[in-house]
N, C-alpha and C positions, 0 to 999 in steps of 0.2 A: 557852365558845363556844356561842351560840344554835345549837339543831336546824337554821333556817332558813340560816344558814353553812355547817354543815357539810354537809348533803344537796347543797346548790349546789356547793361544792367536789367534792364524788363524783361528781356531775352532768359539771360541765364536765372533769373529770382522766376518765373514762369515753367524753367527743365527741374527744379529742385525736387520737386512732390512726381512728376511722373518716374523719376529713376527710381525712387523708393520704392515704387508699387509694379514698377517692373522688375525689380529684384523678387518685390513678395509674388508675380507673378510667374517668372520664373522658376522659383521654389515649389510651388502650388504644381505648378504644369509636369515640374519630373514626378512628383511624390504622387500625382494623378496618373503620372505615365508608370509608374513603379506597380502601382494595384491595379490597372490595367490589365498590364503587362501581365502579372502573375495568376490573373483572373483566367488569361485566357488560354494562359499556359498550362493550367489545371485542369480545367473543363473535359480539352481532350484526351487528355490521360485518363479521366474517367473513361469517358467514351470508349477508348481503344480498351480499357479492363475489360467490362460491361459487354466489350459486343467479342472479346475471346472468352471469355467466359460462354456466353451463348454459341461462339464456335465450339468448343470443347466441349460443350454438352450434348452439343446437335455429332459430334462425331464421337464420344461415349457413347451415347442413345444407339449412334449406328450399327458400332461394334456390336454392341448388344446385342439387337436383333441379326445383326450378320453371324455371330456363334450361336443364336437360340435359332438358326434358319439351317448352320451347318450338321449341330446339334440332332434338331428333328430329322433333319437327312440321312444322318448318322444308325440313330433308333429305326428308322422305316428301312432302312439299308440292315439293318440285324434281322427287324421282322422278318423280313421278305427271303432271308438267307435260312432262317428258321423253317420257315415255311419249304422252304426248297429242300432241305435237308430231311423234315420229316418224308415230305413225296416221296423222298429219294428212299429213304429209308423204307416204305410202303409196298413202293416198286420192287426191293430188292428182296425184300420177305415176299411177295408174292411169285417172284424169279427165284425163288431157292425151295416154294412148295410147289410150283408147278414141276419145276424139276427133280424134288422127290416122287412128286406123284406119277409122272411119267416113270420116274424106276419101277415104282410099286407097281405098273400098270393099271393105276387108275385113273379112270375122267378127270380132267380139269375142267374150272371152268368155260375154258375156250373152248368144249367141246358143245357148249351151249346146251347140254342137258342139264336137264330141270329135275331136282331131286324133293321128293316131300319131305323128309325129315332127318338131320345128320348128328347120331347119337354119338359124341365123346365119354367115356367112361374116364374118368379120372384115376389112376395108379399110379403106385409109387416102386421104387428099385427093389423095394423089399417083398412086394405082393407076389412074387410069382403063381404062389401058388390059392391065390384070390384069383388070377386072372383065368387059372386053369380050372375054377371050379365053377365060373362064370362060362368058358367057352363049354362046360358038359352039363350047363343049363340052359339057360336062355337064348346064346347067344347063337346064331346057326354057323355052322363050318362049311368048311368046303364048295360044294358045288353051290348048296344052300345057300352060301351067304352069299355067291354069285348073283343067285335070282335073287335075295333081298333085294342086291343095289338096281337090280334091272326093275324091282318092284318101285325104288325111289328111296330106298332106307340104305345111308350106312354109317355100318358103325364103326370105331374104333378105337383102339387105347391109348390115353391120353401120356405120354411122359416128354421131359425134357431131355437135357445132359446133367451129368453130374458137376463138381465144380473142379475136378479133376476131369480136362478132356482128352475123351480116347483111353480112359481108363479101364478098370476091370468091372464094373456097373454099365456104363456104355456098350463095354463088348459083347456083356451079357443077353443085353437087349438089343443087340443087333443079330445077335447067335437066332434068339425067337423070333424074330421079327422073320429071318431066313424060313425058319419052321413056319411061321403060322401067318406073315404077310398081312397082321391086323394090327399094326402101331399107326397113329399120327405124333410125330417127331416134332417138337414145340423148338424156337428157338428160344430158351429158358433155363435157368440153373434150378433145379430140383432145391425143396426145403418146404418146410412144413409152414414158415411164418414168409411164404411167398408165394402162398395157395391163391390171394387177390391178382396177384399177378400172372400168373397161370391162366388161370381167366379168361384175363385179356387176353393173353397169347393166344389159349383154345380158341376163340370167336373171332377172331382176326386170321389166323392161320384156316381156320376150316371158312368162313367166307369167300378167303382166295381162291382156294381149291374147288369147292363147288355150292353152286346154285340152286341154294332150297326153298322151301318155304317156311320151316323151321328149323332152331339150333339145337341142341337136347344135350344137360348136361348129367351123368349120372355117377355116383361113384360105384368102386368095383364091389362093395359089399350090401349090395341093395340085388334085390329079385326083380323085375321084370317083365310085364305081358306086354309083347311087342305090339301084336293088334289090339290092345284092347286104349296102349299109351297113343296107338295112331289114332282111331274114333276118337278118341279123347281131344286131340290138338286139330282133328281135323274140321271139328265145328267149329273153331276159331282163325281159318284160313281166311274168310273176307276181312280180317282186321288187319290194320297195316302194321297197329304196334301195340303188341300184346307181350303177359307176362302172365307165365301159368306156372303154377306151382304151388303146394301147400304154405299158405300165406300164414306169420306170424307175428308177435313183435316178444320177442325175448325180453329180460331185464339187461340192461349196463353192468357189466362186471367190472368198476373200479378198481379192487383190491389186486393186490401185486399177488403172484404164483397160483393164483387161481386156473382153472382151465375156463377157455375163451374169454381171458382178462385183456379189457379193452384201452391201450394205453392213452387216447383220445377220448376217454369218457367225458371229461368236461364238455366236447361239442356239443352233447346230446341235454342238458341241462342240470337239473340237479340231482346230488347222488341218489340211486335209487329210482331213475328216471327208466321209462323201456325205448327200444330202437323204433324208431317207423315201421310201418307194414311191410316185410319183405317174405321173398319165397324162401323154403328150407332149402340148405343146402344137399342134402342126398338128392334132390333131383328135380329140374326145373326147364323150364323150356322159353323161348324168346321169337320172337318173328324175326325177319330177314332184316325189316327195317331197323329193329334195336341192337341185332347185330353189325350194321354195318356202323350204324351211332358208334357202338365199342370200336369199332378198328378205325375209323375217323378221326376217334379222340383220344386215344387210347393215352398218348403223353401226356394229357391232360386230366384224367379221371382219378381220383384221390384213391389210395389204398386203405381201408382199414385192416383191424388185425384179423376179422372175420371175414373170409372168402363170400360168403352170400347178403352181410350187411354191405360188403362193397357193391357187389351186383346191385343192388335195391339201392343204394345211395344215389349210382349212377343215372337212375331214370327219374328223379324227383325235380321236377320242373318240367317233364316233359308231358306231352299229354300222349301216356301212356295207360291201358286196362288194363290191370290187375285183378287176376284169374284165380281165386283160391276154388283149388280141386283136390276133394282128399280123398279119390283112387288114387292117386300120388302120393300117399302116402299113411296105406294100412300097414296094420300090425304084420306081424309073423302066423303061423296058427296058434291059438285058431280064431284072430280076428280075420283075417282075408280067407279062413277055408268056411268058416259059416257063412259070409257074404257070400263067395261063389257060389256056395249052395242056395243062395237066394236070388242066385242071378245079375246079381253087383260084384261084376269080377274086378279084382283090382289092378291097376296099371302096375302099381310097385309098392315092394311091401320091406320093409325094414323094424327095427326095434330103435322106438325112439331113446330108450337109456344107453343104448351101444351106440347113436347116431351111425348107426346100419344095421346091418342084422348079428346079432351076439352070437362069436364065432362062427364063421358067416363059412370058410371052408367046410368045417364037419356041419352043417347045418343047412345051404344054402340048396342042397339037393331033395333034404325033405320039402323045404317050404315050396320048391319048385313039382313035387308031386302032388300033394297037397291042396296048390294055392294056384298050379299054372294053368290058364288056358290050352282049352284044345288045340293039338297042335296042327290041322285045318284052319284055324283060325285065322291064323296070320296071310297063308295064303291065297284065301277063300275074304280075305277082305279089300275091298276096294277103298282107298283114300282118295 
């Protein structure tokens, strides 16, 4: 055997085992490149979910707070419009009574007079002749009532418009008004289950107009000692927020058609419950400061169906005295004519089963002989 044979033979019997294991290496190395491959191609597909995911959250989140940002701008933009609107509205009630009171020729506030005490009498379209049996008692006329207001007292009668304006009730009481120049004009629709709001009107409209020390609310069928209601209020002029008047607390009237049936009785707790301490409504008085609280808040102050549980509602939270005084509220004779005779003259005198005085025209001239103050009184008194 030539060299050149057998070397060749060792040769190729020596390549037999490595081709086999380079085939199996081969095989191994794609099938390694294969899961590799797919390893890494996965991975970031995670990744890229994973971090839009946290984009889209992070720009949901933002939205969010970007509409709960426009949102609150929104609401504080209503506020503030609210706000501007009552002023406005403040403003314009107080531009439509100084400009009655300039008809009427009476002081406004801007005239910087300082008044002690500004008595509203409450009437209705139907009183006429309540109103006429009040000005030929109590109330002074003419020249008189001139020097009342120069004394710091005035008074006047309380009414609105009808719900018809410019009607035949309106005209009426513009016809009087001509004759006797003693109305304060509420901007208000007259009604009997809108006496709380009334109220508010009165104490908000006489505010505007002039600068007292106190507000005085009376109806037209109650009597009246002018000097004796002024001593009376005027030991309570160093308080800033007082509340005078025959203090009471009535029962809750639940039941339907009752008279002063209260359709929010549940507020008040369970049936058979009484109201908080509040003044009667025939006739009560308020300092400067809790009249100005009324026209302040006035959109805000809850109605009930009782005109004087409203008033009383209104001051509870506040630190307010509460004034029960009951010359504010004797009898007829002869509870206020034996008292005067003992020198406990009364401020004002009604029948508490009439809630005023029981037929108060034919009757309201006795009680006034009777039960009234000397008529030096009044202007022989200094407040």
């Amino acid at each position: 055997m030539s060299l050149k044979s057998r070397v060749g033979g060792e040769i190729a019997g020596r390549n037999v085992m490595p081709r086999k294991w380079t085939l199996f290496l081969c095989l191994g190395s794609f099938f390694a490149g294969m899961f590799f491959t797919n390893r890494m191609w996965t991975v970031p597909e995670r990744l890229n979910l994973e971090t839009g995911d946290c984009n889209l959250k992070q720009k949901v989140g933002t939205l969010k707070y970007s509409n709960l940002k426009q949102i609150s701008k929104t609401e504080y933009a209503i506020q503030t419009l609210d706000n501007e609107i009552s002023t406005l509205e403040k403003q314009l009630a107080a531009a439509k009574a100084e400009h009655q009171s300039l008809s009427n020729d009476t002081p406004s506030v801007n005239s910087k007079r300082k008044y002690f005490m500004i008595i509203g009498i409450n009437t209705a379209f139907s009183s006429r002749k309540r109103r006429d049996s009040v000005r030929a008692t109590w109330m002074p006329q003419g020249e008189k009532r001139k020097k009342l207001e120069e004394k710091g007292i005035i008074i006047r009668f309380v009414i609105g418009h009808s719900s018809t304006a410019g009607g035949i009730l309106d005209k009426a009481i513009e016809a009087e008004e001509m004759a006797h120049g003693d109305f304060l004009r509420l901007e208000h629709v007259e009604g009997y289950l809108e006496l709380s709001a009334k109220t508010k009107a009165f104490f908000t409209t006489a505010i505007d107009l002039w600068d007292a020390e106190f507000y005085v609310k009376v109806d037209d069928d109650v009597h009246l000692n002018l000097a004796t209601l002024g001593m009376a209020l005027a030991g309570h002029r160093m308080k800033p927020r007082v509340y005078i008047g025959c203090m009471k607390s009535g029962p809750v009237i639940a039941r339907k058609g009752v008279r002063y049936h209260e359709p929010e009785y549940w507020k008040f707790g369970e049936v058979g419950n009484k109201y908080f301490r509040h003044a009667t409504g025939q006739l009560y008085a308020i300092s400067k400061d809790l009249a100005t609280y009324i026209s302040i808040n006035q959109h805000v102050l809850h109605k009930y169906a009782n005109e004087d549980v409203s008033l009383g509602s209104w001051f509870i939270g506040l630190d307010v005295e509460h004034v029960d005084d009951r010359r504010l509220c004797c009898g007829t004779p002869p509870d206020c004519e034996w008292k005067a005779q003992l020198g406990n003259i009364c401020a004002a005198s009604f029948d508490w089963r009439c809630s005023g005085i029981c037929k108060s025209v034919e009757r309201i001239m006795e009680v006034h002989k009777r039960c009234g103050e000397d008529e030096n009184a009044l202007w022989s008194a200094r407040f």
